[in-house]
C-alpha positions as CSV (number, residue, x, y, z in Angstrom):
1,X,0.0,0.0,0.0
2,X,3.4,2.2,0.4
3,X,6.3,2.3,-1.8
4,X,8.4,3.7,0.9
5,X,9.1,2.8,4.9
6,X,8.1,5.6,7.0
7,X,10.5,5.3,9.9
8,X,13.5,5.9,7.0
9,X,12.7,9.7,7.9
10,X,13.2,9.4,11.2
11,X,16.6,10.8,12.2
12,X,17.1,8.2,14.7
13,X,21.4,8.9,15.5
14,X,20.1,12.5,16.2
15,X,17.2,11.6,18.2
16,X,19.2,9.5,20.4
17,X,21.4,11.3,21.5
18,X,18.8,14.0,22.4
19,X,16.9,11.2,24.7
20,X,20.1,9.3,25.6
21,X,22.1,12.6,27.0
22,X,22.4,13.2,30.3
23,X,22.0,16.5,31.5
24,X,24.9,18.1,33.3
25,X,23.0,20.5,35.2
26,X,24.0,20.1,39.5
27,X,21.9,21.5,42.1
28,X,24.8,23.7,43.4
29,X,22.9,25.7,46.6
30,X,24.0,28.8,48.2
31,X,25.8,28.5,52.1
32,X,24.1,30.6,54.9
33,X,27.0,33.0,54.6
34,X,27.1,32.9,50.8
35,X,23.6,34.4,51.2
36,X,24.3,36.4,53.8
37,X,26.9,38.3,51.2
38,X,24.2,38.5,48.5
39,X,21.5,40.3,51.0
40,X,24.3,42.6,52.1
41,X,25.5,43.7,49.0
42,X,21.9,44.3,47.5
43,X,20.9,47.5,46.6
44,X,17.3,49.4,46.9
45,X,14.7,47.0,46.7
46,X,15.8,44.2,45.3
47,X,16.9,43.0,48.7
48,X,13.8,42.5,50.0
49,X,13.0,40.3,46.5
50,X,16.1,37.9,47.4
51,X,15.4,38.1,50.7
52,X,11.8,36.7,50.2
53,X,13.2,34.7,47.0
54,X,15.4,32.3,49.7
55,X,13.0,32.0,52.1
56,X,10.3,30.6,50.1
57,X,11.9,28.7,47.1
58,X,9.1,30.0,44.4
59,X,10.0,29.6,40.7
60,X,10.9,32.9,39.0
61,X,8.3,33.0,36.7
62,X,6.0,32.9,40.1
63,X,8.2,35.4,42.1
64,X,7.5,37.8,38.8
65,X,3.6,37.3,38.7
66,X,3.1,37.3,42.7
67,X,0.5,40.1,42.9
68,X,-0.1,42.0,46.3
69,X,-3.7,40.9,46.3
70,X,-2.2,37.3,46.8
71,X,-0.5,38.0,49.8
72,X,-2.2,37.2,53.1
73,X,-0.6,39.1,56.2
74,X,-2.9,37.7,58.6
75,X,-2.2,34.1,58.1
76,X,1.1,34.4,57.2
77,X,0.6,33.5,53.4
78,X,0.9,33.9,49.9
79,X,-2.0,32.7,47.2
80,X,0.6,31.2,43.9
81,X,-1.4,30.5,41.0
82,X,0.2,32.7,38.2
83,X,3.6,32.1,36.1
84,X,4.9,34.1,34.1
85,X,7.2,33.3,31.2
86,X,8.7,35.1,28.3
87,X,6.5,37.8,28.9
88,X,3.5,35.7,28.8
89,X,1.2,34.8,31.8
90,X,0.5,31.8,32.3
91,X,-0.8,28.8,35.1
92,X,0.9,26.5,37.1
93,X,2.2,23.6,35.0
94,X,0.2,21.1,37.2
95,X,-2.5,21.3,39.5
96,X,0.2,21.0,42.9
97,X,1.7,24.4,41.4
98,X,-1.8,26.4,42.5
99,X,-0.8,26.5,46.1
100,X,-0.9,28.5,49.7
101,X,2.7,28.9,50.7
102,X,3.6,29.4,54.3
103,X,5.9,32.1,54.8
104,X,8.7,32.7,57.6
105,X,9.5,35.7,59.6
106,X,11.9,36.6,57.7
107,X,9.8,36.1,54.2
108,X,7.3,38.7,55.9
109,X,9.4,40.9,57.3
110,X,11.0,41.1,53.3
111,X,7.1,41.7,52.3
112,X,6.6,44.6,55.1
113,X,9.3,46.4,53.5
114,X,8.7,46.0,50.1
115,X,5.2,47.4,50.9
116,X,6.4,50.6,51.3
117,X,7.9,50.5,47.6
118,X,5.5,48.9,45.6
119,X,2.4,48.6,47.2
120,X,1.1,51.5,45.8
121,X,2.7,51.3,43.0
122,X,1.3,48.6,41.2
123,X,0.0,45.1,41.5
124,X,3.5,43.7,41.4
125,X,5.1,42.8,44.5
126,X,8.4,42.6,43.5
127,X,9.4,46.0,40.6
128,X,12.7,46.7,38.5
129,X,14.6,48.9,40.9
130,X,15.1,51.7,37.9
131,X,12.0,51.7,36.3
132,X,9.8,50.9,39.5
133,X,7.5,48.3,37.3
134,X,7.1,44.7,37.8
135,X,9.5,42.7,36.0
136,X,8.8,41.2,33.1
137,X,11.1,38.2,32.2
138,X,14.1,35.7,34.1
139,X,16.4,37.2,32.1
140,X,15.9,40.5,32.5
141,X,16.4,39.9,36.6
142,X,19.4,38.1,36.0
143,X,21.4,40.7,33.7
144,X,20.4,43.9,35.4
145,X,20.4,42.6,39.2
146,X,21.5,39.3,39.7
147,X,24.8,38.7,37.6
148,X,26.1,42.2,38.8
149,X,25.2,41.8,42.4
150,X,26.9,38.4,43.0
151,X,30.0,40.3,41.6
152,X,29.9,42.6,44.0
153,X,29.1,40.5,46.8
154,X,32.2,38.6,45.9
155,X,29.8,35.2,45.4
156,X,30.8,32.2,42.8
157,X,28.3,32.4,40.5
158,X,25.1,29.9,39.8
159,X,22.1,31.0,37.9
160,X,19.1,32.0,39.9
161,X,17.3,28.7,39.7
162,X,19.7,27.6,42.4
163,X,17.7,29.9,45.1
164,X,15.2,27.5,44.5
165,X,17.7,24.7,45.1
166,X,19.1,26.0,48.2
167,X,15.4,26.8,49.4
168,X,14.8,22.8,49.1
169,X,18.1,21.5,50.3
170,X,18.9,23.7,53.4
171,X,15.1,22.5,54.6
172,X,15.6,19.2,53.5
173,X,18.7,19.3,55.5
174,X,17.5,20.2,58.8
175,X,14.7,17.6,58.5
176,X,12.0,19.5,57.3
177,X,8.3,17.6,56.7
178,X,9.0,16.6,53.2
179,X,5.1,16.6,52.0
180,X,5.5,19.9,53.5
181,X,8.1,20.8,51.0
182,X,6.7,18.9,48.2
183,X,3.5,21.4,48.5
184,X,5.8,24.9,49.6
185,X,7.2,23.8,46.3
186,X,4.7,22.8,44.3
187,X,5.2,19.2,43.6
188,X,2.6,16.8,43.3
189,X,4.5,13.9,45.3
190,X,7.7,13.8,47.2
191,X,9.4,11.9,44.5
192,X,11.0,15.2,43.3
193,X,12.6,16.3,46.1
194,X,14.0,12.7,46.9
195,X,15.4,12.6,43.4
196,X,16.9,16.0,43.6
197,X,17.7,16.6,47.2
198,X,17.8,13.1,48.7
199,X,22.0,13.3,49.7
200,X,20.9,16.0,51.9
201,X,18.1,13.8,54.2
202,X,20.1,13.9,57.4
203,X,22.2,10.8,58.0
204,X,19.8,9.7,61.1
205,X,16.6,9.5,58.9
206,X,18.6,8.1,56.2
207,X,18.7,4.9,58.9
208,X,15.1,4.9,59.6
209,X,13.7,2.7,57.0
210,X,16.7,0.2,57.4
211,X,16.1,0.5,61.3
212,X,12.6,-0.2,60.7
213,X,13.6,-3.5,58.5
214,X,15.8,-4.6,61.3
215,X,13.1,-4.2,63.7
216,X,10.4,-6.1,61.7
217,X,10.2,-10.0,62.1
218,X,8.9,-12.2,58.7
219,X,6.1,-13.3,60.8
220,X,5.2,-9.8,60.9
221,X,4.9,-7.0,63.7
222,X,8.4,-6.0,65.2
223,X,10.6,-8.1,67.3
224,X,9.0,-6.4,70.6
225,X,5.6,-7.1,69.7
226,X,6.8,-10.7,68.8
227,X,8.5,-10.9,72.2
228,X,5.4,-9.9,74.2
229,X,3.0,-12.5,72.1
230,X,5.4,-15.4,73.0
């Protein structure tokens, strides 16, 4: 019925090595004094946008489109269910990314401030320093504020996908609730933040699965349980 095979047009060495490559992208986080530099040497507002930016891990596109009317003082919250990318507005990728955040002292303290700047202003939280509008792409916060202010602050540089990283990792660290972090985050399951983040479980709850193994007798229930029984 054809005169030719259709899988001869596929360009199967090229698409491969797209599928078969591994990415070489690290999560690479900040240290506590490595952001304590990059809050110090911020100028004008744009501290209290990294400020709030480490403490609550949001994507950038989200940090861009967080609106004022989403921010919830007397709960300590903030609503996330815009994204904004190349310009464009858009919503969460999957349902998990609509979400309630919690925020820290310190994420509302960098919110009290920035009130005074933009709350007025706009419906933007966060606004270009020069031009006092919101911004309006990734790149545009990492040329004009980000590159330049990690220069000065004397701070190796990583793109600013890693405050997302560092977010995740430093809580994941100190043995934060990791459905709590899935949802801060966004994530649907946990799976994410094992695959990503997992070498920086503490070493004691790294043990807890294998101590509950150890514990657990084939006839079921845990050697205790067993030993009151008998």
């Amino acid at each position: 019925m054809i005169d030719f095979n259709p899988l001869d047009r596929v360009a199967l060495r090229k698409l491969l090595s797209q599928t078969s490559h591994k990415s070489d992208y690290v999560v690479d986080p900040f240290s506590i004094e490595e952001i304590e530099a990059i809050l110090k040497f911020a100028s004008g507002n744009d501290v209290n946008m990294y400020q709030f930016w480490f403490e609550t891990g949001l994507r950038q596109g989200e940090l861009i489109a967080l609106r004022w009317s989403k921010v919830d003082f007397i709960h300590g919250s903030v609503r996330i269910e815009e994204n904004i990318v190349v310009k464009e507005e858009k919503g969460p990728k999957t349902a998990a990314g609509i979400r309630d955040i919690t925020l820290t002292p310190k994420a509302l303290e960098a919110l009290q401030r920035q009130k005074a700047i933009s709350y007025l202003a706009g419906d933007r939280v966060f606004t270009h320093y020069k031009t006092g509008k919101g911004w309006e792409t990734e790149k545009q916060i990492r040329m004009s504020s980000w590159t330049p202010l990690l220069k000065r602050a004397g701070v190796r540089y990583r793109n600013p996908y890693q405050i997302r990283h560092t977010f995740a990792s430093h809580h994941v660290s100190n043995g934060a609730n990791l459905w709590w972090l899935a949802r801060q985050l966004g994530h649907e399951t946990i799976e994410m933040i094992i695959r990503h983040y997992g070498k920086w479980v503490p070493l004691e709850r790294r043990n807890v699965g294998e101590n509950w193994a150890n514990t657990t007798t084939a006839g079921g229930g845990t050697r205790q349980q067993r030993k009151t029984a008998d």
